[in-house]
N, C-alpha and C positions, 0 to 999 in steps of 0.2 A: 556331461555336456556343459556342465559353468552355470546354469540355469537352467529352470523347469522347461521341460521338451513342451509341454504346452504353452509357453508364453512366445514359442522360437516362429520369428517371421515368416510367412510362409507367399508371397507376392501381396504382400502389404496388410496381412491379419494373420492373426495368432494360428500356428495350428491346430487349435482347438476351434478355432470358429470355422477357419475351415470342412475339420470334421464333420462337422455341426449341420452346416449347410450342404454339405455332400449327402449326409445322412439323410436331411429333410427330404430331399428329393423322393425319396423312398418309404420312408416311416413317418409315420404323422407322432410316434409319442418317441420325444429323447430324454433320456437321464443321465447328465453327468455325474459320476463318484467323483468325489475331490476330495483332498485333502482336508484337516481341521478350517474353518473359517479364517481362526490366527494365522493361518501359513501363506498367505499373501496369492490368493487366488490370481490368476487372467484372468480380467474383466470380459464378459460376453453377452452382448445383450440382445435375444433371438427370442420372438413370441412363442410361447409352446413349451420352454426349456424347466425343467423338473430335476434343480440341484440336490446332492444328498451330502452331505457334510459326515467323513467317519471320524468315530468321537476321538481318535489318536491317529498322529502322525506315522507314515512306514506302516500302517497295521497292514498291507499285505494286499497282492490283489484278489487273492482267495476270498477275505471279507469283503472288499469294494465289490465282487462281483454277489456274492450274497444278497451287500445291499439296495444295489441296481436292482434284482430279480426279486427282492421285498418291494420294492418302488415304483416296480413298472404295474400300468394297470391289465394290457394286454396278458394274454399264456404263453405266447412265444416271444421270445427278446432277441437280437442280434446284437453282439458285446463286444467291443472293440476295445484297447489300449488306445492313450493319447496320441501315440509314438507311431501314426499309420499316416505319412502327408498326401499317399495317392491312395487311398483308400476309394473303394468304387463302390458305390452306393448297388448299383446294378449286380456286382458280385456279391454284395452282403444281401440281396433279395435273393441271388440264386441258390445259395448256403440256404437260407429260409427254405426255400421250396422243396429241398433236399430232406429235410426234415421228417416228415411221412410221420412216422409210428414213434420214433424216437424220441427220447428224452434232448438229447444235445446233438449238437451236428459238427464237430469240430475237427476242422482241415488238417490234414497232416503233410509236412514241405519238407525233404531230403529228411526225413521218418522223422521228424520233430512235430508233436502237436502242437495249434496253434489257440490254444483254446480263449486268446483277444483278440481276434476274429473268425467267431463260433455264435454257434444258434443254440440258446436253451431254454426249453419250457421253463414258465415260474416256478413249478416244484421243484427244480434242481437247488433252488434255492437252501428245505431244507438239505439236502444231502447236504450241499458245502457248507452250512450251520453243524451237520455232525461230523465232520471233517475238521475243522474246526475244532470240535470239543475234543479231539483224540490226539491232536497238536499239528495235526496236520498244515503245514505251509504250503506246499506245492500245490498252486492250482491245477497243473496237469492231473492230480488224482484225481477230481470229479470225471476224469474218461472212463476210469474204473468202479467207480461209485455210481452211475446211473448207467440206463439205456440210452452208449452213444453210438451212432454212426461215424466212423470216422472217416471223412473225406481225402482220397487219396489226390495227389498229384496230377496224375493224369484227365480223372476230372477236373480237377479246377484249371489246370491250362484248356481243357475247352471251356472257360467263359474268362478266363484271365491268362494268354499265348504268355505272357513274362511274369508272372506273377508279381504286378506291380502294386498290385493293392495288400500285398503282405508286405512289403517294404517296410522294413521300422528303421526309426532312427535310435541309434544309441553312441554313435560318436560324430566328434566334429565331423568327420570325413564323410556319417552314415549322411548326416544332415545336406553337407556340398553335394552327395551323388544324387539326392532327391532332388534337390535344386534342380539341378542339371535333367535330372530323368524329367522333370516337370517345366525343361523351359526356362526356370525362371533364375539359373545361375547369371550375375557378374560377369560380365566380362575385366579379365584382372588389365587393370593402366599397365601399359608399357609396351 
């Protein structure tokens, strides 16, 4: 992207604050994982908000989500990636509710899990702490490592018909089509 997908305008705020505020609608406790403090955060300034700083740069979202589910006070967490500009607070409650017995609740979209935007008790925690110790990188292997539900498709188009709240940005183009899906594209001079 050229710079941190969290600093990237999103109708005149970062989307991170964004997020933030989509989120509030629905959770009363947020924890953002970021980055070391030296690595030049987006400023965010939102009452309630519960930073967690991982002690090295790139360590992975395997440990940023460890450290989120060490940090949150609740037992159940909904965990999202920065990189979600239509992200729907209403779909991340229905993912919760989905929940039941399980350890994680995490969506699956043309058979790819989606496990940053997934529901997981705080004990998933350790698992992804012993995952971790066995070198494990791939967050997707916490689907295999606790009791998850995995959410197919078909369910989430009944509470998300485009699934726009799985929408990530990962290139310039991903960023223009959100824009656009949101409204809030330019219109180009000429």
């Amino acid at each position: 992207m050229g710079q941190p997908k969290a600093s990237l305008d999103f109708g005149g705020i970062t989307l991170l604050t964004r997020l933030v505020i989509e989120l509030k609608r629905r959770f009363d406790e947020i924890v953002i994982v970021a980055a070391p403090e030296s690595a030049g955060q987006p400023h965010i300034e939102i009452a309630g908000l519960k930073i967690v700083y991982d002690e090295t740069a790139f360590a992975g979202p395997l440990d940023a989500l460890r450290r989120g589910l060490d940090a949150v006070t609740d037992q159940v967490a909904f965990a999202c990636s920065c990189d979600l500009p239509l992200l729907d607070s209403d779909v991340a409650m229905a993912i919760v509710a989905m929940l039941g017995g399980f350890d994680a609740a995490i969506p699956v979209i043309g058979e790819k899990l989606q496990p940053l935007h997934a529901v997981y008790r705080k004990r998933c925690a350790s698992a992804l702490g012993t995952l971790a110790a066995r070198g494990e990188s791939r967050l997707s292997a916490i689907a295999d490592a606790v009791n998850t539900r995995r959410v197919g498709e078909r369910e989430l188009k009944a509470i998300d018909p485009e699934l726009r709240s799985f929408f990530n940005v990962n290139t310039p183009d991903d960023y223009q089509r959100a824009l656009e899906m949101a409204g809030l594209a330019r219109e180009s001079a000429g």
